[in-house]
C-alpha positions as semicolon CSV with decimal commas, in nm:
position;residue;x (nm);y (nm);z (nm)
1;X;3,623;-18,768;0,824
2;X;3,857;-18,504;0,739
3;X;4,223;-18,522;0,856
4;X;4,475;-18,207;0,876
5;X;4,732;-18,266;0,584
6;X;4,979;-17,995;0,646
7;X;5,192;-18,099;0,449
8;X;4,980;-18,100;0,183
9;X;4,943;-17,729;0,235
10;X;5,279;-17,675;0,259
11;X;5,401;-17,449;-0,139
12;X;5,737;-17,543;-0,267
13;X;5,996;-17,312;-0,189
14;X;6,029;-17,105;-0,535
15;X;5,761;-17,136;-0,819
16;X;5,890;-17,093;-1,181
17;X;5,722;-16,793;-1,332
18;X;5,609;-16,742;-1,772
19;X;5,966;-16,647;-1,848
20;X;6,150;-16,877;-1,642
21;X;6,262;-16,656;-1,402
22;X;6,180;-16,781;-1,045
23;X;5,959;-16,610;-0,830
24;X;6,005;-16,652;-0,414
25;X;5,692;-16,709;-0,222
26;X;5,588;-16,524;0,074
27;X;5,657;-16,737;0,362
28;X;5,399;-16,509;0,638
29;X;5,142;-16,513;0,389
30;X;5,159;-16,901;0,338
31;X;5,169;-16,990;0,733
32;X;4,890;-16,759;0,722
33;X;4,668;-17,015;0,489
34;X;4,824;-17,313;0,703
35;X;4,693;-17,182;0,989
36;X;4,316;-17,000;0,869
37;X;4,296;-17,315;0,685
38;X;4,361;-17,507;1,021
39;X;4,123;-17,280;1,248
40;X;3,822;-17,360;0,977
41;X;3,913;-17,713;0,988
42;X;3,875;-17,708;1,405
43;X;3,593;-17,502;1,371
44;X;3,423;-17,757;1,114
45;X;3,496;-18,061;1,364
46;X;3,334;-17,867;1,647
47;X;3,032;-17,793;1,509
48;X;3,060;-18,165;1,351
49;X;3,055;-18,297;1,665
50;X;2,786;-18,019;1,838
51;X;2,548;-18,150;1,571
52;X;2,617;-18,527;1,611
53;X;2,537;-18,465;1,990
54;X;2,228;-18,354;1,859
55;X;2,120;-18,633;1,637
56;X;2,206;-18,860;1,897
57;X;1,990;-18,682;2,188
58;X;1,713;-18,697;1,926
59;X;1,799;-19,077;1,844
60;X;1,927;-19,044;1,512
61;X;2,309;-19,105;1,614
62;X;2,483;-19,435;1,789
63;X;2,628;-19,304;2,125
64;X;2,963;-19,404;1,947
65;X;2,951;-19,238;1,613
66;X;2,882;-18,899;1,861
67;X;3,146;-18,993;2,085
68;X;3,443;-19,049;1,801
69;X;3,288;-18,698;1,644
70;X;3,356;-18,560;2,023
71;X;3,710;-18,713;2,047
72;X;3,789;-18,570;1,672
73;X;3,717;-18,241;1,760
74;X;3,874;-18,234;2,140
75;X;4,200;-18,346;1,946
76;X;4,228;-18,083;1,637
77;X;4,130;-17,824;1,951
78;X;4,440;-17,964;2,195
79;X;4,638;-17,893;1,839
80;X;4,512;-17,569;1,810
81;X;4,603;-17,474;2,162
82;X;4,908;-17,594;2,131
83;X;5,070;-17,433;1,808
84;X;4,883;-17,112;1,984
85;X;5,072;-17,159;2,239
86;X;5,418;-17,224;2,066
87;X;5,351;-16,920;1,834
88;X;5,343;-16,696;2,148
89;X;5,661;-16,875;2,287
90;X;5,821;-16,737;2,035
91;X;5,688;-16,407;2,049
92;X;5,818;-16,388;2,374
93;X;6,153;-16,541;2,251
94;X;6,204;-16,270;2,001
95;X;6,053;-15,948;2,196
96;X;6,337;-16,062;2,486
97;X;6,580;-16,054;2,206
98;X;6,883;-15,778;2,259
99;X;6,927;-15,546;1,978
């Protein structure tokens, strides 16, 4: 089973650089890993759980080992909707923002 360890993911705020100097990262490039790393995650635990409904219409699978692959991916997909929908929250937020 594979869990989603953000903050695992998550860089630490400056990185030293060769001369000791200290080098800002990008902060839109690393929510952009975050989250591609996130979609292929979902995407893995649907087609996880597409293939253990397989095995287990051909007999290979318990009912339950399908059903807990089902559950697995139904959850990292509720995620998924949700931080979509929270990212175009704020969208909205900031486009109704006054100049």
């Amino acid at each position: 089973m594979s869990e989603l360890k953000i903050q695992e993911m998550l860089p630490l705020p400056l990185e030293k650089s060769g001369k000791g100097g200290k080098i800002p990262h990008d902060p839109l490039s690393d929510f952009k890993k975050i989250l591609s790393k996130s979609i292929q995650e979902t995407d893995h635990l649907l087609a996880s759980a597409d293939q253990s409904t397989q095995e287990m219409i051909l007999g290979e699978k318990d009912v339950h080992q399908a059903m807990i692959a089902l559950e697995q991916a139904n959850l990292a997909l509720e995620l998924m909707i949700h931080v979509r929908n929270k990212i175009i929250s704020a969208y909205q937020e900031i486009m109704q923002m006054q100049i």
